[in-house]
C-alpha positions as CSV (number, residue, x, y, z in Angstrom):
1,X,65.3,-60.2,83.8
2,X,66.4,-57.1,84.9
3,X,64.4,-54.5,86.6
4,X,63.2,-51.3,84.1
5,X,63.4,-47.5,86.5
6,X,62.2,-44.9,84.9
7,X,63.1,-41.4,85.8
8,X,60.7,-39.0,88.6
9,X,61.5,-35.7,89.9
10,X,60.9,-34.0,93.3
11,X,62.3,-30.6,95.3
12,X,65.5,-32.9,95.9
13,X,65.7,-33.3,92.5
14,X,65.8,-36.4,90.0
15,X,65.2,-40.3,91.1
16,X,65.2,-43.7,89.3
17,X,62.0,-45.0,90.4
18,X,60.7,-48.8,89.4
19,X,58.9,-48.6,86.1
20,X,55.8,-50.8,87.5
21,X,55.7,-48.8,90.5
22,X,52.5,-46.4,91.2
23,X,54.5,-44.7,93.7
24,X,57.0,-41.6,93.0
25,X,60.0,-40.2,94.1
26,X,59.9,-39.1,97.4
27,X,58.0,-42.5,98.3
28,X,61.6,-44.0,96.5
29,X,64.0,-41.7,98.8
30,X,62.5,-43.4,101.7
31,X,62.9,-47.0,100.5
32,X,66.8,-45.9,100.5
33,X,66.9,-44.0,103.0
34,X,65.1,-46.6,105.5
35,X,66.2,-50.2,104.9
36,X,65.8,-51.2,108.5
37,X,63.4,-53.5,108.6
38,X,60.5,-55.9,107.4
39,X,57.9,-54.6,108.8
40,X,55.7,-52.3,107.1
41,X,52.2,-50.5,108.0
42,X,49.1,-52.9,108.3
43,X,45.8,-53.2,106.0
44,X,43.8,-51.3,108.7
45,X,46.2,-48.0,108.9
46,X,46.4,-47.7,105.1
47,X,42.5,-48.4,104.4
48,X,42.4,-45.5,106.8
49,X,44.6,-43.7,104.9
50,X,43.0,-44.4,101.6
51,X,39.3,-43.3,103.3
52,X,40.9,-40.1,104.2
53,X,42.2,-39.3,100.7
54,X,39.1,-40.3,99.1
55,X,37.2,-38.3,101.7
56,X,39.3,-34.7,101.3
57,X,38.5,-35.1,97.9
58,X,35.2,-35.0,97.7
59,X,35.2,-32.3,100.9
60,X,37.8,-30.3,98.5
61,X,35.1,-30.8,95.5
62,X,32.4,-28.9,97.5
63,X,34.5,-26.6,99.3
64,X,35.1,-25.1,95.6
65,X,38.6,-25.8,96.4
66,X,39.4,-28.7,93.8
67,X,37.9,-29.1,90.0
68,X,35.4,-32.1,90.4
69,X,37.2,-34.2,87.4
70,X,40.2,-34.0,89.8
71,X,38.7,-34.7,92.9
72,X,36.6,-38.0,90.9
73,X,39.7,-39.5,89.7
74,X,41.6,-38.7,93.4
75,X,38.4,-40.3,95.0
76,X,38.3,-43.1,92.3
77,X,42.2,-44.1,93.1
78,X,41.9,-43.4,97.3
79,X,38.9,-45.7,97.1
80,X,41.0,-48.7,95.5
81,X,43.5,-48.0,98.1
82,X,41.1,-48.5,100.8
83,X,40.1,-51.5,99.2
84,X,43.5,-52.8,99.3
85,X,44.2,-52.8,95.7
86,X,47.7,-52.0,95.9
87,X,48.8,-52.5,99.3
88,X,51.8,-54.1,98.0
89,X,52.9,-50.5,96.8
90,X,53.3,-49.1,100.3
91,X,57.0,-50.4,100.4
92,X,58.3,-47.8,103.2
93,X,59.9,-49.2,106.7
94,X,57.7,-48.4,109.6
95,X,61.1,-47.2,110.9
96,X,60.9,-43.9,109.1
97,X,60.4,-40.3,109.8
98,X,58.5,-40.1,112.8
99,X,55.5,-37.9,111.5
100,X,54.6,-40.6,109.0
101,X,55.3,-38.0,105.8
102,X,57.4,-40.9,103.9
103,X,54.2,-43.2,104.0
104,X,51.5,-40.1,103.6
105,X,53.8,-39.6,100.5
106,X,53.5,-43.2,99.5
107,X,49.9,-43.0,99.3
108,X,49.6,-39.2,97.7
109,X,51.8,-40.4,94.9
110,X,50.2,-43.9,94.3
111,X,46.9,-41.9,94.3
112,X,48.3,-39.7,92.4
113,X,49.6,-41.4,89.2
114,X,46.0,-43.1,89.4
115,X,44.4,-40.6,89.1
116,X,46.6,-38.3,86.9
117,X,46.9,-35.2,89.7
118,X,49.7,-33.9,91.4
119,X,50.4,-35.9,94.7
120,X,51.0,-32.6,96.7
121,X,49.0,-29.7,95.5
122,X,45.9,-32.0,94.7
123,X,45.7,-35.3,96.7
124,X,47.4,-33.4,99.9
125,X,45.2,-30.8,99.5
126,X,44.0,-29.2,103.0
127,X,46.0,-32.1,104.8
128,X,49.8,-32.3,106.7
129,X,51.0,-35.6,107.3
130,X,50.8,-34.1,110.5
131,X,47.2,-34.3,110.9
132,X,46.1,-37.3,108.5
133,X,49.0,-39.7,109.9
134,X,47.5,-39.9,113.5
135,X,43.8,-39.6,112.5
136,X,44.4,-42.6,110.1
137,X,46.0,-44.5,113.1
138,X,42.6,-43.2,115.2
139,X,40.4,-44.6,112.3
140,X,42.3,-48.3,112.1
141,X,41.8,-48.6,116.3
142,X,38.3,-47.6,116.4
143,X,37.6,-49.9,113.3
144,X,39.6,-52.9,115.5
145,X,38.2,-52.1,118.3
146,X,34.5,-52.4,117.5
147,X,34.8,-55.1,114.6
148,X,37.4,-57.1,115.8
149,X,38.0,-56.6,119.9
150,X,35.4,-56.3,121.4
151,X,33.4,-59.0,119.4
152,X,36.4,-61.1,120.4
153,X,36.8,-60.5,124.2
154,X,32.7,-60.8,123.8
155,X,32.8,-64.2,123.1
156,X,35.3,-65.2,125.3
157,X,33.5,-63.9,128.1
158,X,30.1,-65.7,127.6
159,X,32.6,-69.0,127.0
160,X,33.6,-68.0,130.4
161,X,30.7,-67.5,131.8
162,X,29.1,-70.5,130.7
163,X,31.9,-72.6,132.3
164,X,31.0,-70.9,135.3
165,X,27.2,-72.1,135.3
166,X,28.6,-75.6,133.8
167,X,30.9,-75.9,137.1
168,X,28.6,-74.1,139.4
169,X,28.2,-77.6,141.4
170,X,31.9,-78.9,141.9
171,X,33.8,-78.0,144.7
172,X,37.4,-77.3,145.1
173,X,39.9,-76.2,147.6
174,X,41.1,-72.4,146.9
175,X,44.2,-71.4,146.9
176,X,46.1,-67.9,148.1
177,X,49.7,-67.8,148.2
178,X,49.8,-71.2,146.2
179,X,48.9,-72.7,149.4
180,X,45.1,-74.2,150.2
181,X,42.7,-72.1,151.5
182,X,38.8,-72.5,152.2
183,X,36.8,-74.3,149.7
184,X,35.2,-72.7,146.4
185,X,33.0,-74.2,143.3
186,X,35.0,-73.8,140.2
187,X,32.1,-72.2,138.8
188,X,33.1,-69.2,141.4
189,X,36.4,-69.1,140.0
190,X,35.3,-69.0,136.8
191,X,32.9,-66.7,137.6
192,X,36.1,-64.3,138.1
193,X,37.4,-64.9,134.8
194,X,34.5,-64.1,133.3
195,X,34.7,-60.5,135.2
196,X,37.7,-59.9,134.5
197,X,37.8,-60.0,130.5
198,X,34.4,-58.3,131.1
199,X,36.2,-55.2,133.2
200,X,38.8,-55.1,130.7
201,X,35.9,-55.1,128.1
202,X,34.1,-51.7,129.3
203,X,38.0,-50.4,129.9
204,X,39.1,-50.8,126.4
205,X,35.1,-49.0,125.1
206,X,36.1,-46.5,127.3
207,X,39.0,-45.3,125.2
208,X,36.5,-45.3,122.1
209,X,35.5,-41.3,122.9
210,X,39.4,-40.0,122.8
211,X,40.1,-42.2,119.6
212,X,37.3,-40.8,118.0
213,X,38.5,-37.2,117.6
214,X,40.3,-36.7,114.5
215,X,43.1,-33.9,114.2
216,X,41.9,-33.1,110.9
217,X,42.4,-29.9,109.7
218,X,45.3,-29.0,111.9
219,X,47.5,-29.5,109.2
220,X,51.3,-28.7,110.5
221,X,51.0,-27.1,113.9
222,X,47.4,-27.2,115.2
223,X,46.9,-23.4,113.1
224,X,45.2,-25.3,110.4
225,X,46.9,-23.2,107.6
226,X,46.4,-24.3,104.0
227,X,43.3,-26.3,105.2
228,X,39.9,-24.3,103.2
229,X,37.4,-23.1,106.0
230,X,35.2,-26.3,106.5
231,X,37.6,-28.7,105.8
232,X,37.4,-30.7,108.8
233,X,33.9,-30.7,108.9
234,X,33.5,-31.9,106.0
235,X,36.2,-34.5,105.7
236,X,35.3,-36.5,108.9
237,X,31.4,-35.9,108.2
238,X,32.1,-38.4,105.4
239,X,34.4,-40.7,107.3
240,X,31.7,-41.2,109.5
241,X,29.0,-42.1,107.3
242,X,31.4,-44.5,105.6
243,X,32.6,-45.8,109.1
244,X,29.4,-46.3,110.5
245,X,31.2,-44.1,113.7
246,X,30.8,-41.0,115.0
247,X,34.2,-39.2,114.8
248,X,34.2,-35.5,115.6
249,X,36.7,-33.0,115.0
250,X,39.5,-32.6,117.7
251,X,38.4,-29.9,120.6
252,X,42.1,-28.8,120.9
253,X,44.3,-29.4,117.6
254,X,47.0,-28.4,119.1
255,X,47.0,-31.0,122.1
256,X,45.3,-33.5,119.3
257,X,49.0,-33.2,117.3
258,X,51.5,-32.8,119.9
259,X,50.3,-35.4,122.3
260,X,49.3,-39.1,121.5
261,X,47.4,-39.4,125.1
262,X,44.7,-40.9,123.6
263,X,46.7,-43.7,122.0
264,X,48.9,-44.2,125.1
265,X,45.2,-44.6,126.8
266,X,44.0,-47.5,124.3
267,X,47.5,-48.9,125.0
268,X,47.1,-49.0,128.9
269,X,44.0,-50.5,128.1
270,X,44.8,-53.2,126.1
271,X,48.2,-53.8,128.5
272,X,45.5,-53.6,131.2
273,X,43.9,-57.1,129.0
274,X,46.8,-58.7,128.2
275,X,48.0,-58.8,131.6
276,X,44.4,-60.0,132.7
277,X,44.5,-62.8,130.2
278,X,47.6,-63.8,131.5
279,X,46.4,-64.4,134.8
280,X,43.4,-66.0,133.1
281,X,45.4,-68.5,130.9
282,X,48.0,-69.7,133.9
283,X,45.1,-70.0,136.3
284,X,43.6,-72.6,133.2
285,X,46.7,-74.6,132.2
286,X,47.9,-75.1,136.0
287,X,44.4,-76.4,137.1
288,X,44.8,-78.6,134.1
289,X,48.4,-79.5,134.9
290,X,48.9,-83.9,135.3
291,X,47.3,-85.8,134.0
292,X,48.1,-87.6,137.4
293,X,51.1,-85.8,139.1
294,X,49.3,-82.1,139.1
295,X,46.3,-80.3,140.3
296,X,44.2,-82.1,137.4
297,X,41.1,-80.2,138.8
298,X,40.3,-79.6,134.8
299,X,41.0,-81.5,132.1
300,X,42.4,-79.5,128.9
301,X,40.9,-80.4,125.2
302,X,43.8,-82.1,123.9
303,X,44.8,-80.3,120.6
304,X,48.1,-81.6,119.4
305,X,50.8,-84.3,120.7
306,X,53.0,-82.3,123.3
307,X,56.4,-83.7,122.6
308,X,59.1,-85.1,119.7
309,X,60.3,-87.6,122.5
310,X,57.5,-88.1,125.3
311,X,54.9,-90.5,123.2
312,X,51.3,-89.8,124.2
313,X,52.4,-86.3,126.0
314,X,49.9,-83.7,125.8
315,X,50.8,-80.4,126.4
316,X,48.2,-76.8,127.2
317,X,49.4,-75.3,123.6
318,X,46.5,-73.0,123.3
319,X,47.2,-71.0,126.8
320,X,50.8,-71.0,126.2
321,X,50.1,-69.1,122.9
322,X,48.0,-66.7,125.1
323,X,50.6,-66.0,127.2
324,X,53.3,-65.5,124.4
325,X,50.8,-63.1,122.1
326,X,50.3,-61.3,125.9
327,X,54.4,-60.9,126.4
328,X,54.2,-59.0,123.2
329,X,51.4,-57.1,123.7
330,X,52.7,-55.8,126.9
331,X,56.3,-55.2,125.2
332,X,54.4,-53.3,122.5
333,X,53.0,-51.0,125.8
334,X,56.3,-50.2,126.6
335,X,57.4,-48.9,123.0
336,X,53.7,-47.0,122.3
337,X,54.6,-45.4,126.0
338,X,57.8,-44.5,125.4
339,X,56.5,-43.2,121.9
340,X,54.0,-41.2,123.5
341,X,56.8,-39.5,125.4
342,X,58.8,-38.4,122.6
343,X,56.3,-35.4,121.4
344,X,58.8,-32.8,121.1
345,X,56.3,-29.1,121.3
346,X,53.7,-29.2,118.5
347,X,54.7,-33.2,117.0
348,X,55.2,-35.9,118.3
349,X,58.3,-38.2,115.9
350,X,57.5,-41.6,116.8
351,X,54.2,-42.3,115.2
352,X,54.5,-45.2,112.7
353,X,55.9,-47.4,115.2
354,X,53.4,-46.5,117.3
355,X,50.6,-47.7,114.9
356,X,52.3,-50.5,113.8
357,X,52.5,-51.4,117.7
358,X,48.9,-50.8,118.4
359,X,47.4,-52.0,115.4
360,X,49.2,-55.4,116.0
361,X,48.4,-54.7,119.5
362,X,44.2,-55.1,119.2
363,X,44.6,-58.1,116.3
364,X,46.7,-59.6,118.6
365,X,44.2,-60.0,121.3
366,X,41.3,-60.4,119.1
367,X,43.3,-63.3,117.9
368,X,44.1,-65.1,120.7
369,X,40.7,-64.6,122.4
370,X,38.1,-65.8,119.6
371,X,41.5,-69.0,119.6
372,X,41.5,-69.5,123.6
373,X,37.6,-69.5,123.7
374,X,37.4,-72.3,120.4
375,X,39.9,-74.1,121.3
376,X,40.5,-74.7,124.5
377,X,37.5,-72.5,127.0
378,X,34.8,-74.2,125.5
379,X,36.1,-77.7,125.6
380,X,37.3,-77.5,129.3
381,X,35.8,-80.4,131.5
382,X,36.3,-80.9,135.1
383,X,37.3,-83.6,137.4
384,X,35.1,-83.3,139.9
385,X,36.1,-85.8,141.8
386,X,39.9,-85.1,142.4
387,X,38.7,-81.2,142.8
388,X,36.5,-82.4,145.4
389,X,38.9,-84.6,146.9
390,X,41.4,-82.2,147.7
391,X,38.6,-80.2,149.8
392,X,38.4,-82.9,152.3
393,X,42.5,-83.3,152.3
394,X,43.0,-79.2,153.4
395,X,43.9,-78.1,156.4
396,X,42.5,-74.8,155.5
397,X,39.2,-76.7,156.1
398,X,39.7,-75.7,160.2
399,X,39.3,-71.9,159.6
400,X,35.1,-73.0,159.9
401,X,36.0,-74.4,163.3
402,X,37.3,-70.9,164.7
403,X,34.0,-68.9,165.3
404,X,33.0,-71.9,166.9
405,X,36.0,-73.4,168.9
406,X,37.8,-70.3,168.9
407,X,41.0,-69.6,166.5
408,X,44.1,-71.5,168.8
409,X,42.0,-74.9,169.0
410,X,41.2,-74.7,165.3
411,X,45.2,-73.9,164.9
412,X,45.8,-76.8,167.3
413,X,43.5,-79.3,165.0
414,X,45.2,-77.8,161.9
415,X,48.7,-78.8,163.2
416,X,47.7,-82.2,164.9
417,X,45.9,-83.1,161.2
418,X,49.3,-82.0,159.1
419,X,51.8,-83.9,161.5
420,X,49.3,-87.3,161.9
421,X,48.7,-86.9,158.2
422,X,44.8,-87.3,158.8
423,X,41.9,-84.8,157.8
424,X,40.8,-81.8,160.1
425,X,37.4,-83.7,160.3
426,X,39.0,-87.1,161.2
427,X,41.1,-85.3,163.9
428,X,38.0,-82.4,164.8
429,X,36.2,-85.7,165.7
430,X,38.3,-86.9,168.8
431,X,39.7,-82.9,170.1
432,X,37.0,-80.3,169.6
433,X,33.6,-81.7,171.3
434,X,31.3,-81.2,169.3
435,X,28.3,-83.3,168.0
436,X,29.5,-85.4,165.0
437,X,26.1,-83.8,163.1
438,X,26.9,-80.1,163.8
439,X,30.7,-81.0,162.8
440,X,29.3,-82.3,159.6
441,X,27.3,-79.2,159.0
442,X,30.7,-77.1,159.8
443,X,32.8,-78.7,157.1
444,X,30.2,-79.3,154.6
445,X,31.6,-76.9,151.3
446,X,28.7,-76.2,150.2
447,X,27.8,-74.1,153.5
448,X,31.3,-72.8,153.3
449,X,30.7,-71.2,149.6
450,X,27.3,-70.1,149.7
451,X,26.5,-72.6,147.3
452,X,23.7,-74.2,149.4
């Protein structure tokens, strides 16, 4: 059956718009003018969106500026967008025009036929896409962030961290270089895992502050013309209620509209993660690598069979899909930076792929954290006995023997041990004199890590 159009007007003039379609003709220009990709905005950045709408209303309502019947259907309409009623009418590209008008159009016209109001002189009233484009993309961070996140990198750092008392006892050799070093207790490498998606933790909360200003009221340049005197104000005063957040009204709207600093921020932060999980995720699938012809210090919970040909293969899945959701978000980085860069004196053009980026940025890692932590963190066991077998086999185990015999004997013992192929205790015994009870005190790990 063929699609019905019916016919919508704009300052361009007439366009044959979908008949079921909320949205108007401007929102319809773009779809033709941008069919570049499949990507469109996510349900975060247009429940933003939607709160915003809703919120100038009623801030336009008792500012005097807009009749209340107006303002209680445009409220009624932007509140059924940020429920997510008709998400499948923001149809524009995220490859559009860089301030995000197209897709603050989308929403003013959906909101608009809604609520029977005009989408420009009503439901944009006080507002430039200018201004509500990168505060919706502020809102839909800060609501990641704290809901999603940081509840997320949370959790996998008490899963860390109770590895770490769980292997506390087991030693292993260390390695630097990827060659052995003195001995360590798993539970002090963990120990560092844990730190580190704690670190990255307080880095990303640190970006909370610059998120949470709001360019609101601005409108095109920073000026804030158009906008009513209290507009701001009163706008993000009701964000935050609904939020449950404390955003504020940019100090500087003109630095708040021509610069995305505080974006490019979150995104170093959440690079800053990635890369840290990374490490993280390697570190865990090569300590697991075997079953017999690897380190097989830890053994991986098995999740899947590993391979089409290899029958009883098991394969670290859950760490390789860290890694991969890591590659992206450290690809994303590159674009949000490089977005960042491109704000040409009071706007900056590159904004909705910059929110698509980010936004998919901090699920991304949400994702993969709460997955690594179930899935694979919390099921980890060790072999305690191969991990403490390759502490008696390292030659690394001589660098106890320098303060005591000096560092060119201990050398001497190293090398002697690695050609004879025997331990540095076996050969210690018969070159460096010294009581067999004080040499078994020396090379004891537990001494050696502190953990006596």
């Amino acid at each position: 059956m063929a699609r019905q159009y019916r016919t919508e007007h704009d300052t361009m003039g007439d366009m044959q718009v979908p008949d079921d379609a909320l949205y108007g003709a401007q929102t319809q220009r773009a779809v033709e003018n941008f069919p570049i990709s499949t990507l469109r905005l996510q349900r975060p950045f247009i429940k933003a969106l939607g709160l915003i709408k809703s919120s100038a209303a009623v801030a336009n309502a008792k500012l005097g500026t807009l009749d209340a019947p107006i303002a209680a259907r445009i409220k009624g309409g932007a509140d059924r967008v940020t429920a997510g009623d008709y998400d499948n009418e923001f149809v524009i590209d995220v490859f559009q025009t860089g301030s995000g008008t197209s897709t603050n159009m989308n929403a003013n016209e959906i909101i608009a036929h809604l609520a029977q109001a005009h989408p420009n002189n009503h439901v944009n009233l006080g507002q430039s896409s200018n201004d509500v484009f990168p505060s919706a993309m502020h809102i839909a961070a800060v609501e990641l962030i704290e809901h999603d996140l940081a509840p997320a990198m949370l959790q996998l750092q008490q899963g860390l961290e109770k590895k770490a008392e769980q292997f506390a006892g087991i030693f292993k050799i260390g390695r630097t270089h990827l060659q052995d070093a003195v001995p360590m207790t798993l539970g002090q490498e963990f120990s560092g895992y844990a730190a580190q998606v704690e670190h990255c933790l307080e880095r990303v909360e640190m970006t909370l502050p610059g998120l949470s200003e709001l360019p609101l009221g601005g409108t095109a340049v920073g000026t804030g013309l158009n906008a009513p005197p209290g507009f701001a104000p009163a706008v993000i005063e009701l964000i935050s209620h609904t939020m449950h957040h404390q955003f504020r009204e940019a100090r500087n709207h003109f630095e708040a509209q021509a610069s995305k600093d505080a974006v490019c921020f979150l995104s170093g932060a959440l690079k800053t993660y990635a890369v840290s999980l990374t490490k993280i995720a390697n570190d865990i699938r090569l300590l697991g690598s075997g079953p017999r012809c690897g380190f097989g210090e830890l053994k991986l919970p098995p999740t899947q069979p590993g391979s089409s040909i290899m029958p009883g293969k098991v394969n670290p899945v859950i760490a390789e899909s860290v890694v991969m959701a890591c590659a992206q978000v450290i690809g994303h980085d590159a674009t949000i930076s490089w977005c960042c860069a491109a704000g040409n004196f009071e706007l900056n053009v590159m904004m909705p792929v910059m929110a698509y980026d980010v936004i998919e940025s901090i699920q991304l890692l949400a994702a993969v954290s709460r997955n690594f932590e179930g899935k694979c963190v919390c099921g980890l066991e060790a072999d305690a006995d191969r991990a403490t077998g390759f502490v008696e086999q390292s030659l690394a185990m001589a660098t106890v023997l320098a303060p005591r015999l000096g560092y060119d004997k201990a050398a001497q013992i190293a090398k002697e041990a690695y050609a004879s192929n025997r331990t540095i205790r076996e050969v210690a015994r018969e070159r460096s004199g010294l009581p067999e009870d004080e040499l078994n005190a020396l090379l004891d790990p537990a001494t050696q890590t502190g953990a006596s």
